[in-house]
PDB file with SEQRES, HELIX, SHEET and CRYST1 records, atoms N, CA, C and O in Angstrom:
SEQRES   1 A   60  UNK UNK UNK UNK UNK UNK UNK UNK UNK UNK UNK UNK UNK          
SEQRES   2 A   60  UNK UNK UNK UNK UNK UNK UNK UNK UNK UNK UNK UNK UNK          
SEQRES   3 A   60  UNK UNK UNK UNK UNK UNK UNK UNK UNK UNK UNK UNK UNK          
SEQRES   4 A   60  UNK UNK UNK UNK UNK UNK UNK UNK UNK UNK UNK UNK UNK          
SEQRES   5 A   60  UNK UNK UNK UNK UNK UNK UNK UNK                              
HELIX    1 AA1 UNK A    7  UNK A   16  1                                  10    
SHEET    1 AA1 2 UNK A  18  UNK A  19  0                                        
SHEET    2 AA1 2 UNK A  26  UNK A  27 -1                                        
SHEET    1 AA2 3 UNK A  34  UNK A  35  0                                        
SHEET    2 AA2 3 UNK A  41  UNK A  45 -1                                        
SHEET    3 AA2 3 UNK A  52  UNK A  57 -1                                        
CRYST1    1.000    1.000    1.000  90.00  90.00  90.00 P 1           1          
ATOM      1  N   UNK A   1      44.050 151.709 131.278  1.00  0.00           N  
ATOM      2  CA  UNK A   1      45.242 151.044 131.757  1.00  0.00           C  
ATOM      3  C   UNK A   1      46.131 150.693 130.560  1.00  0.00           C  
ATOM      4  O   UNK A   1      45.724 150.293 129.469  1.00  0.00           O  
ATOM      5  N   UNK A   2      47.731 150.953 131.010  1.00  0.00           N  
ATOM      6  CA  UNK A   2      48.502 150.617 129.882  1.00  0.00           C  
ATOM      7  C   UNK A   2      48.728 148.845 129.456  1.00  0.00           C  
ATOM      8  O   UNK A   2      49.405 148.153 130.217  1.00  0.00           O  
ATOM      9  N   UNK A   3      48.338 148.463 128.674  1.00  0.00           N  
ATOM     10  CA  UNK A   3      48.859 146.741 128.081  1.00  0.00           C  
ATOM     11  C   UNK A   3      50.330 147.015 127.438  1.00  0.00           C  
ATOM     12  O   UNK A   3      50.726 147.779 126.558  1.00  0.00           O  
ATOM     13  N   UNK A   4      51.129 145.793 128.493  1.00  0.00           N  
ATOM     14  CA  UNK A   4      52.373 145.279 128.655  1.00  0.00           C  
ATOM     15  C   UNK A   4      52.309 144.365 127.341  1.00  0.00           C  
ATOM     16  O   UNK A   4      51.741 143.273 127.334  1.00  0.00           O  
ATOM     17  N   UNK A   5      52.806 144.801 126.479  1.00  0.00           N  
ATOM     18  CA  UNK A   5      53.030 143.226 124.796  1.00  0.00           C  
ATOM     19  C   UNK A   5      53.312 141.979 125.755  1.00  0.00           C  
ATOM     20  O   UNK A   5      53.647 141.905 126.937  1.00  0.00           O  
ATOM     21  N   UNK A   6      53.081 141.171 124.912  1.00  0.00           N  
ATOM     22  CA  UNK A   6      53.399 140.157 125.707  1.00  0.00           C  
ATOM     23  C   UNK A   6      54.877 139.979 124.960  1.00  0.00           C  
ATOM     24  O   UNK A   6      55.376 140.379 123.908  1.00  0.00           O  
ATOM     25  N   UNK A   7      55.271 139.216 126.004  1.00  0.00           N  
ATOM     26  CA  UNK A   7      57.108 138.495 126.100  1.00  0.00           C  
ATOM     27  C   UNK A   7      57.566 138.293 124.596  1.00  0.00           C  
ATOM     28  O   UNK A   7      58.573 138.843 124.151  1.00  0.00           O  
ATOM     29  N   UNK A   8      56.520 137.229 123.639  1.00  0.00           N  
ATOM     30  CA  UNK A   8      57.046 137.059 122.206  1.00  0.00           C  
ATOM     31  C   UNK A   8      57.176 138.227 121.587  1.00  0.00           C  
ATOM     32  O   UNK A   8      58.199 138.479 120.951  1.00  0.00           O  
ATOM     33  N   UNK A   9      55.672 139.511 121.739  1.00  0.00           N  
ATOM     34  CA  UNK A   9      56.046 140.247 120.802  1.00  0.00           C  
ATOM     35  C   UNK A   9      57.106 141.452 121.152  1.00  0.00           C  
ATOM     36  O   UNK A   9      57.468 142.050 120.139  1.00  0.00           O  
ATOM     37  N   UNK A  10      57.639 141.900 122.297  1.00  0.00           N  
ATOM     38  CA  UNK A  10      58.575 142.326 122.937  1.00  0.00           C  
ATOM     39  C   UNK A  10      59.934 141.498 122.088  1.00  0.00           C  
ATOM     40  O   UNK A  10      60.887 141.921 121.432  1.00  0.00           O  
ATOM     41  N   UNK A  11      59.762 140.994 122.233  1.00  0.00           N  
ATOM     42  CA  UNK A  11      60.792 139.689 121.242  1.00  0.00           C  
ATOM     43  C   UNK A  11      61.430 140.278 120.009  1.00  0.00           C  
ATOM     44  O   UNK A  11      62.511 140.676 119.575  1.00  0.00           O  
ATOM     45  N   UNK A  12      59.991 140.091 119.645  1.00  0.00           N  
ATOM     46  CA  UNK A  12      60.215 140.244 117.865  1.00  0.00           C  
ATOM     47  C   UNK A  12      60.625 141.979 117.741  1.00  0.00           C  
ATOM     48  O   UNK A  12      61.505 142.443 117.017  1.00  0.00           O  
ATOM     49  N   UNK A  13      59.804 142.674 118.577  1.00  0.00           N  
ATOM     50  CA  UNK A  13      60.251 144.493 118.004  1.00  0.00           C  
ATOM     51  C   UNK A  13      61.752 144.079 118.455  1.00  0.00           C  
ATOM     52  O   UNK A  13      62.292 143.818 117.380  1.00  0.00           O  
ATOM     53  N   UNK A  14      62.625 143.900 119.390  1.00  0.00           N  
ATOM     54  CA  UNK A  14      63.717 144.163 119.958  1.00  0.00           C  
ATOM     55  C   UNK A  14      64.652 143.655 118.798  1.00  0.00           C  
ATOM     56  O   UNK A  14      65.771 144.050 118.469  1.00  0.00           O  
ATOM     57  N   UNK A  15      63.919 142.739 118.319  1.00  0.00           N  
ATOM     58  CA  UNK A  15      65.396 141.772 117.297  1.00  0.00           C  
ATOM     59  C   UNK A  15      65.151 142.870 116.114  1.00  0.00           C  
ATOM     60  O   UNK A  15      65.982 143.746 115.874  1.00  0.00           O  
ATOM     61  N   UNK A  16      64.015 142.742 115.452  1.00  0.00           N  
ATOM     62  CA  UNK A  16      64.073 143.318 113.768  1.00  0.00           C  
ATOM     63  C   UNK A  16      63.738 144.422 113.724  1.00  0.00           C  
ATOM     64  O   UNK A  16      63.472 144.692 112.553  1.00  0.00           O  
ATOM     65  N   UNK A  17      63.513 145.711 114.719  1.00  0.00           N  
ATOM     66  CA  UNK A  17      63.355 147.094 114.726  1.00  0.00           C  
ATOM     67  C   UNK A  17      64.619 147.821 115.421  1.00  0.00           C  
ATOM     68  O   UNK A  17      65.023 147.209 116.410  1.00  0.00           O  
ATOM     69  N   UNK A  18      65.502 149.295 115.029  1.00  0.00           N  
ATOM     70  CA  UNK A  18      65.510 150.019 115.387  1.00  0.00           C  
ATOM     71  C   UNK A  18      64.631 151.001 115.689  1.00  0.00           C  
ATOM     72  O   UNK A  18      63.504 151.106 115.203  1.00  0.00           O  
ATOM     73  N   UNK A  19      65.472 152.225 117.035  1.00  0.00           N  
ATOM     74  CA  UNK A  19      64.982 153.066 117.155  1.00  0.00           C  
ATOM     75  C   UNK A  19      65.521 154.188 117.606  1.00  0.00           C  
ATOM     76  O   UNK A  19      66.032 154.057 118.718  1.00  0.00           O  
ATOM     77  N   UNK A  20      65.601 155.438 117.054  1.00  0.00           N  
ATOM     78  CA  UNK A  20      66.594 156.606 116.692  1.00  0.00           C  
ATOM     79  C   UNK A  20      66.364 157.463 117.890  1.00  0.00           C  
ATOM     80  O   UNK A  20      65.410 158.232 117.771  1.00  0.00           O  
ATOM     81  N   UNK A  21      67.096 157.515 119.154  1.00  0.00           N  
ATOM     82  CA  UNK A  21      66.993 158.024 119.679  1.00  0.00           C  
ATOM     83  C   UNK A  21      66.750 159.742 119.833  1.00  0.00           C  
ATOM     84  O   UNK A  21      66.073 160.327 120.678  1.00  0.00           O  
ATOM     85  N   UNK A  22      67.524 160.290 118.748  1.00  0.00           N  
ATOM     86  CA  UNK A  22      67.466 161.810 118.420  1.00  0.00           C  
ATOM     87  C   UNK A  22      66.222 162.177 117.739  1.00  0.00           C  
ATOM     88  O   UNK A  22      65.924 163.303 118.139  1.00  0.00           O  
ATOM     89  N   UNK A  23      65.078 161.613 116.625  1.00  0.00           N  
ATOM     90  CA  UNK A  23      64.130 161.795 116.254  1.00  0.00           C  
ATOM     91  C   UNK A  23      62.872 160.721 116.241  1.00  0.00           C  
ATOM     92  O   UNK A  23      61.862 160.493 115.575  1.00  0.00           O  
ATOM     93  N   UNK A  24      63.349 160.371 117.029  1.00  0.00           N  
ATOM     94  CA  UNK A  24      62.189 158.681 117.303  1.00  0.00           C  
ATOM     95  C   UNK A  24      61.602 157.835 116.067  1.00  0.00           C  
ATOM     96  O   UNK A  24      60.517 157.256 116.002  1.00  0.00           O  
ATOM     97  N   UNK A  25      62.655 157.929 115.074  1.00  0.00           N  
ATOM     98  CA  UNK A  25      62.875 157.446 113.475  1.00  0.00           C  
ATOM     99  C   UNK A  25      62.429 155.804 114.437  1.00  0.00           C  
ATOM    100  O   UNK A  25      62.787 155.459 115.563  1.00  0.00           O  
ATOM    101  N   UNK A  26      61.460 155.029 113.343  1.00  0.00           N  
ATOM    102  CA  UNK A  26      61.944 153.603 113.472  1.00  0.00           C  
ATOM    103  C   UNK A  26      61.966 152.744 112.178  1.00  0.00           C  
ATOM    104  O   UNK A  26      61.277 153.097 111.220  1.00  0.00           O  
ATOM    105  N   UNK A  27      62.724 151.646 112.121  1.00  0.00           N  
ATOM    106  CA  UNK A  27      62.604 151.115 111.073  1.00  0.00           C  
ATOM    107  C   UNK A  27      63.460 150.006 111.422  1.00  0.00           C  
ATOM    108  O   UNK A  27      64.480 150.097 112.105  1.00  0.00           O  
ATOM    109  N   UNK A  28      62.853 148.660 110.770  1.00  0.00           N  
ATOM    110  CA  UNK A  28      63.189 147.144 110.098  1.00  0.00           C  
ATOM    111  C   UNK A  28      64.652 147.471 110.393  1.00  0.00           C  
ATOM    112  O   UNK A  28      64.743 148.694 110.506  1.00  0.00           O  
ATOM    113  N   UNK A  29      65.884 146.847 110.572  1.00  0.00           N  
ATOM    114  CA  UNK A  29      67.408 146.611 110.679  1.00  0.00           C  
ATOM    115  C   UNK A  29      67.633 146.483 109.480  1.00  0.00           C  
ATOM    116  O   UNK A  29      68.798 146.584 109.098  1.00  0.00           O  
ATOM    117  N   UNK A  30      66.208 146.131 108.214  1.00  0.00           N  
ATOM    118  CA  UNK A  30      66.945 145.807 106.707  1.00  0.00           C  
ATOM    119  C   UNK A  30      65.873 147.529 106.033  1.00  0.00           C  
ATOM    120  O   UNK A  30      65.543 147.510 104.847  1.00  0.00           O  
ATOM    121  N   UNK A  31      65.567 148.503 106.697  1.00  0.00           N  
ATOM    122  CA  UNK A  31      64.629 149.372 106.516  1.00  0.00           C  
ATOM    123  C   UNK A  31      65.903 150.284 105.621  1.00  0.00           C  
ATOM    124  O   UNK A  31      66.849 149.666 105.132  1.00  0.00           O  
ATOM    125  N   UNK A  32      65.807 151.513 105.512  1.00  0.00           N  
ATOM    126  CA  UNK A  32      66.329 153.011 105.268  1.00  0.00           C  
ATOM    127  C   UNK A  32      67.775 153.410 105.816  1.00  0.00           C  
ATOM    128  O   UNK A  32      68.386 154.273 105.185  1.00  0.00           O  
ATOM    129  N   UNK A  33      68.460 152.750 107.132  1.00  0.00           N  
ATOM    130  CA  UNK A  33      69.415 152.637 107.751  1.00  0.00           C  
ATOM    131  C   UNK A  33      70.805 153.335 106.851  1.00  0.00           C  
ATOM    132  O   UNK A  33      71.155 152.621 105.911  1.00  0.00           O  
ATOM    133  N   UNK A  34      71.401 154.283 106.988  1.00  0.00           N  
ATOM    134  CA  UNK A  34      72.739 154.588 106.511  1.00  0.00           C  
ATOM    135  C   UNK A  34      73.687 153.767 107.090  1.00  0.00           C  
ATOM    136  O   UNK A  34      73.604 153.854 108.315  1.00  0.00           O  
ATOM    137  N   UNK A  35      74.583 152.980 106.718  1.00  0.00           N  
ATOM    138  CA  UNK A  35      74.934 151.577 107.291  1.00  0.00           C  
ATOM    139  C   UNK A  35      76.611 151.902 106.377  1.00  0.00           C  
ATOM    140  O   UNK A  35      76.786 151.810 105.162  1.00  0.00           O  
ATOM    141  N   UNK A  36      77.510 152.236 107.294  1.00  0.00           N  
ATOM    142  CA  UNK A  36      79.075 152.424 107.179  1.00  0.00           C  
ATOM    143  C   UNK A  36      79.832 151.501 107.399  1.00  0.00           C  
ATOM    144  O   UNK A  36      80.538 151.413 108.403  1.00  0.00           O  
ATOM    145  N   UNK A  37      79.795 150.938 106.759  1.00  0.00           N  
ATOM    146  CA  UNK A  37      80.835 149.666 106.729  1.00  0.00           C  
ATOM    147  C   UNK A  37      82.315 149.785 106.882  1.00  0.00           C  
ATOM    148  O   UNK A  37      83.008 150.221 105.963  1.00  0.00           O  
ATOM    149  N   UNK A  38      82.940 149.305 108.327  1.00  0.00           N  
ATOM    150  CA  UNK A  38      84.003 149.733 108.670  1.00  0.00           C  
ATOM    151  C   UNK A  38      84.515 148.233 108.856  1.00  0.00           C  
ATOM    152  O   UNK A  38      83.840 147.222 109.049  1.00  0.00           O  
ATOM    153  N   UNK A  39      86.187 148.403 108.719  1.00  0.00           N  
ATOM    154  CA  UNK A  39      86.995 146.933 108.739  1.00  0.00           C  
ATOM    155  C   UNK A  39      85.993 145.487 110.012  1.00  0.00           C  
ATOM    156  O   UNK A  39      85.562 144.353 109.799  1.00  0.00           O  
ATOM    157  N   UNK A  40      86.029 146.462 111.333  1.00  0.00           N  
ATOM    158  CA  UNK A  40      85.369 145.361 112.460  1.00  0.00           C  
ATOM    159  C   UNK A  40      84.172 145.440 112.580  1.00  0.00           C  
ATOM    160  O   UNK A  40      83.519 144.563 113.145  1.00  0.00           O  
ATOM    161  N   UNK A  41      83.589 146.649 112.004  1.00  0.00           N  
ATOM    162  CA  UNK A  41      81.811 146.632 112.685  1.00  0.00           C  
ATOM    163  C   UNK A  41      81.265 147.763 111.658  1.00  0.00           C  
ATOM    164  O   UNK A  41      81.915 148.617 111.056  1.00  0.00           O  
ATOM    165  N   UNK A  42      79.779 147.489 111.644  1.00  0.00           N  
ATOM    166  CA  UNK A  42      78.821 148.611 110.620  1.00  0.00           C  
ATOM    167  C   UNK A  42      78.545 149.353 111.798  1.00  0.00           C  
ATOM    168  O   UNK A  42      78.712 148.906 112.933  1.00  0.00           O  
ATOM    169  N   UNK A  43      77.993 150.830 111.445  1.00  0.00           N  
ATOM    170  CA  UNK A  43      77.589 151.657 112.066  1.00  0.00           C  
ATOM    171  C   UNK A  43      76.531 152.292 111.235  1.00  0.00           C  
ATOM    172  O   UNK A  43      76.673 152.863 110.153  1.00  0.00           O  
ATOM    173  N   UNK A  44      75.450 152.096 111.922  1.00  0.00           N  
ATOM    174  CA  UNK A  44      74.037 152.377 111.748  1.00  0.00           C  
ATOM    175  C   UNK A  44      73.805 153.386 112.186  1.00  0.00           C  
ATOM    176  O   UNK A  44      73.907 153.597 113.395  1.00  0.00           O  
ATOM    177  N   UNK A  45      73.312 154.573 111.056  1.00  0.00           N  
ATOM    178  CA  UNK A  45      72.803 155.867 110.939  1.00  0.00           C  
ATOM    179  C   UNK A  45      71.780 156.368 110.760  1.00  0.00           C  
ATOM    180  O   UNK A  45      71.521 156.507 109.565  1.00  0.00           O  
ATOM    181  N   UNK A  46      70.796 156.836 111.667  1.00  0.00           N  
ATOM    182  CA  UNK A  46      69.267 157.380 110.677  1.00  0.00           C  
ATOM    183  C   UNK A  46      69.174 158.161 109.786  1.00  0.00           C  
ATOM    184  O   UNK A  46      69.774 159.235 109.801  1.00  0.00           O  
ATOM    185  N   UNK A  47      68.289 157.726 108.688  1.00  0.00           N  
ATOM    186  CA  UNK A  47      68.439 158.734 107.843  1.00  0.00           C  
ATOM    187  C   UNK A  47      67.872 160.147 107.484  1.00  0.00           C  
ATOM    188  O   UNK A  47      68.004 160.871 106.497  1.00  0.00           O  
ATOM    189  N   UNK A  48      67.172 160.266 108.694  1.00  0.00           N  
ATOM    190  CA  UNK A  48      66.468 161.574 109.104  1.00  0.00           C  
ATOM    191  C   UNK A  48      67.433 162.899 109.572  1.00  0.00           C  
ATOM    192  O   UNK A  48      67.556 164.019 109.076  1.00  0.00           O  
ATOM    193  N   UNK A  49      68.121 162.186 110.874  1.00  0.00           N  
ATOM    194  CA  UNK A  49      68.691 163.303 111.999  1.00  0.00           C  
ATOM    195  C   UNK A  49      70.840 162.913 111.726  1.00  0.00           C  
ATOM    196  O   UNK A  49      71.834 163.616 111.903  1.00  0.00           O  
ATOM    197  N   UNK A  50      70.642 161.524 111.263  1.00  0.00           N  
ATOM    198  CA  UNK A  50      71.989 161.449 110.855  1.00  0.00           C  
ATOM    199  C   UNK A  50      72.153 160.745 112.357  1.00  0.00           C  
ATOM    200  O   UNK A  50      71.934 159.586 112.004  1.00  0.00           O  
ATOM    201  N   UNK A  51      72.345 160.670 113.522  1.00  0.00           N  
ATOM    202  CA  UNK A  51      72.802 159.916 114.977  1.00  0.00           C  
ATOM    203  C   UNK A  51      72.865 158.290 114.660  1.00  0.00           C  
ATOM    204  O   UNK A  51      72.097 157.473 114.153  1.00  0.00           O  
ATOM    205  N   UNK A  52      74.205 158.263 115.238  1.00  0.00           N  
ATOM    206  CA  UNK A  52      74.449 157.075 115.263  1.00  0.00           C  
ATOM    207  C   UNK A  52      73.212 156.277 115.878  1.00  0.00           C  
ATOM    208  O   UNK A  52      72.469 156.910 116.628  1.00  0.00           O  
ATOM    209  N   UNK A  53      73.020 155.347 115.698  1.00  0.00           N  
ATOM    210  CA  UNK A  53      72.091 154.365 116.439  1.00  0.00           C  
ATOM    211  C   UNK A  53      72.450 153.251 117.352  1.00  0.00           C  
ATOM    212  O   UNK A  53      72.281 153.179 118.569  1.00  0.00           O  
ATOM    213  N   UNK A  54      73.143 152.125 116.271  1.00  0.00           N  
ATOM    214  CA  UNK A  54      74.213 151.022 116.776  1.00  0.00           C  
ATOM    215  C   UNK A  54      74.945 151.084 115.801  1.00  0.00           C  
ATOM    216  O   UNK A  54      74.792 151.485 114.648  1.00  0.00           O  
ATOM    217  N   UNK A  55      76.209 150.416 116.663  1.00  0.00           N  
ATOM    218  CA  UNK A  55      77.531 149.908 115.936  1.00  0.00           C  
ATOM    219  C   UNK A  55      77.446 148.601 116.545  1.00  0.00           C  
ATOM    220  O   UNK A  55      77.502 148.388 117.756  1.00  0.00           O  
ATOM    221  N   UNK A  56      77.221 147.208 115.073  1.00  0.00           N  
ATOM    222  CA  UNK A  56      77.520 145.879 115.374  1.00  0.00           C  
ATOM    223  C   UNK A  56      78.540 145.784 114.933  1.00  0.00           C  
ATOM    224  O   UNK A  56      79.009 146.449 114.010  1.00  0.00           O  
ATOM    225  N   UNK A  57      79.256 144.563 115.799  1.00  0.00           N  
ATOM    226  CA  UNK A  57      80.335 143.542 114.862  1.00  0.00           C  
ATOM    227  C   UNK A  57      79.993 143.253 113.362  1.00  0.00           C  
ATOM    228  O   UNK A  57      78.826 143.079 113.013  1.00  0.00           O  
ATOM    229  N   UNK A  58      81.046 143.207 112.481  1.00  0.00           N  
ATOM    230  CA  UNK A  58      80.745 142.099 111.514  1.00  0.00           C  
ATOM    231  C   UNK A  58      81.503 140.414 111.687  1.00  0.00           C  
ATOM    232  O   UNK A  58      82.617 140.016 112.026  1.00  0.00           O  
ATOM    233  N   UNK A  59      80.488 139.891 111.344  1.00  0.00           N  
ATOM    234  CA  UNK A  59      80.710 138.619 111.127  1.00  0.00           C  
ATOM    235  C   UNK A  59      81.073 137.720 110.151  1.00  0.00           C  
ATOM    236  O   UNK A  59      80.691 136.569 109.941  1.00  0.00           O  
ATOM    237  N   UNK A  60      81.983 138.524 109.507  1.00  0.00           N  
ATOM    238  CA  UNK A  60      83.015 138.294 108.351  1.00  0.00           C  
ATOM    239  C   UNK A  60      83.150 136.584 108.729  1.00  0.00           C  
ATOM    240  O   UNK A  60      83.897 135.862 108.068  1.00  0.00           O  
TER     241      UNK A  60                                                      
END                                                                             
């Protein structure tokens, strides 16, 4: 039978892990990330396959 993480650790992967949809790359938000710093928001790149991942705000 598959085990469901529990709620905290569901938590914790969601906040401080990406995950690269095009090559199932993962890594830390402070990991390997190609990270483009644009006037309103970074855009987060893997550095494997190159696919965008996320684009956050900055909080200039």
């Amino acid at each position: 039978m598959k085990q469901t993480p529990s709620t905290e650790q569901s938590a914790v992967l969601r906040k401080t892990v990406l995950f690269c949809q095009g090559c199932e790359y993962h890594a830390p938000t402070t990991g390997s990330w190609v990270i483009h710093e644009k006037a309103s928001c970074e855009v987060y790149e893997c550095p494997h396959c190159r696919e965008t991942v996320t684009v956050r705000d900055r909080m200039d």
